[in-house]
C-alpha positions in Angstrom: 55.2 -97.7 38.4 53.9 -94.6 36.9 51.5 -92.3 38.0 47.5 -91.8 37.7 48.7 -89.1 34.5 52.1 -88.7 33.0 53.5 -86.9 30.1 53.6 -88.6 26.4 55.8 -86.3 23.6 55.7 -82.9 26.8 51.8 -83.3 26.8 50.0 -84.5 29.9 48.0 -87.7 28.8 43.9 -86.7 29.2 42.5 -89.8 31.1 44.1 -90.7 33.9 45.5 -94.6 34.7 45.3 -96.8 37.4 48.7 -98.5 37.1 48.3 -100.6 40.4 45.5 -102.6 39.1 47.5 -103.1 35.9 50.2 -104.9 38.7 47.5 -106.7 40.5 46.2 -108.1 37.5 49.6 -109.3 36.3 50.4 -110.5 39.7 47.2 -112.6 40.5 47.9 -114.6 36.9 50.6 -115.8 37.8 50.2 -116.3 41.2 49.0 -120.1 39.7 45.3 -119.7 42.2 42.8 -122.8 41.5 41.1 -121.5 38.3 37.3 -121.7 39.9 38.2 -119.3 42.9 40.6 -117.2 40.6 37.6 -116.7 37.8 34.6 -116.8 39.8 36.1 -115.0 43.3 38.5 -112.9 42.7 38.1 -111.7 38.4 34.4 -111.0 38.6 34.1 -109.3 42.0 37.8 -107.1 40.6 37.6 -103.9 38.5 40.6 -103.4 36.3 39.3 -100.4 34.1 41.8 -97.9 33.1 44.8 -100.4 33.9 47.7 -99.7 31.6 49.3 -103.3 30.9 52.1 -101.8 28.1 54.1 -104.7 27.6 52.5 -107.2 29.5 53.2 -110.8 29.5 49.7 -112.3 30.2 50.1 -115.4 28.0 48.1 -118.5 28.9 45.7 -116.7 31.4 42.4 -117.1 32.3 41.0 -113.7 32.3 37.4 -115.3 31.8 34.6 -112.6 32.9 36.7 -110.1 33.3 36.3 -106.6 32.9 39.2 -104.8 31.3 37.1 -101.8 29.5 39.3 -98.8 28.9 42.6 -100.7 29.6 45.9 -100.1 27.4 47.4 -103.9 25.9 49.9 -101.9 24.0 51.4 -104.7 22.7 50.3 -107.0 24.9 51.3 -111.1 25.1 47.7 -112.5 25.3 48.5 -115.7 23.3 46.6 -118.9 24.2 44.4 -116.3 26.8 41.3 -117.8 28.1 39.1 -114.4 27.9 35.9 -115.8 27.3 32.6 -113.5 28.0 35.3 -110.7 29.1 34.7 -107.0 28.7 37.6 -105.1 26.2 35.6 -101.8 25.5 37.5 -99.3 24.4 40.3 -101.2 24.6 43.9 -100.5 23.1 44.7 -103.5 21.5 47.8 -102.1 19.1 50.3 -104.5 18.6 49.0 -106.9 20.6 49.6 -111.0 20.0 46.4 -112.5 19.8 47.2 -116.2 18.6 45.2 -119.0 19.7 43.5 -116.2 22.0 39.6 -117.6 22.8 37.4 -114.6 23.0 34.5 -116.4 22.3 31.3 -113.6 23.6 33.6 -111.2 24.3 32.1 -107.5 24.8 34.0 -105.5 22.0 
């Protein structure tokens, strides 16, 4: 796991990153919890800004309500993702696979 800041090309990056909730939130979707509790008890009550998911295989989640502002989905899997009325301000979104992706009243 890296740490809160790191160095990109010898240069320190400027925000810092919260890489365990990047890990949590890859953890909990595929821990397979009954979709009502896992939306409604555990994604809206969570706060995964800054998470740095580089990589990340979150294909087929429900990520519904969710608030992933400021997050890095550097070529992110997020095909068939359920991210309806979900938060993805100033999100990095570079390279990411969006098929079949519903982001119907999604916060941009």
């Amino acid at each position: 796991m890296k740490p809160n800041r790191y160095l990109v090309d010898d240069i320190l990056i400027k925000e810092s990153i919260r890489p365990e909730r990047g890990q949590l939130l890859i953890t909990l979707c595929k821990s397979k919890l009954e979709p009502y509790f896992f939306v409604n008890e555990t994604l809206q009550e969570s706060n995964f800004t800054k998470s740095e998911l580089i990589n990340a295989n979150l294909r087929v989640a429900t990520l519904r309500d969710i608030n992933l502002n400021a997050v890095n989905l550097l070529k992110v899997d997020l095909r068939n993702v359920d991210a309806r009325r979900a938060s993805f301000r100033n999100v990095n979104l570079r390279n990411a696979d969006l098929e079949d992706a519903n982001f119907s009243f999604v916060d941009f």
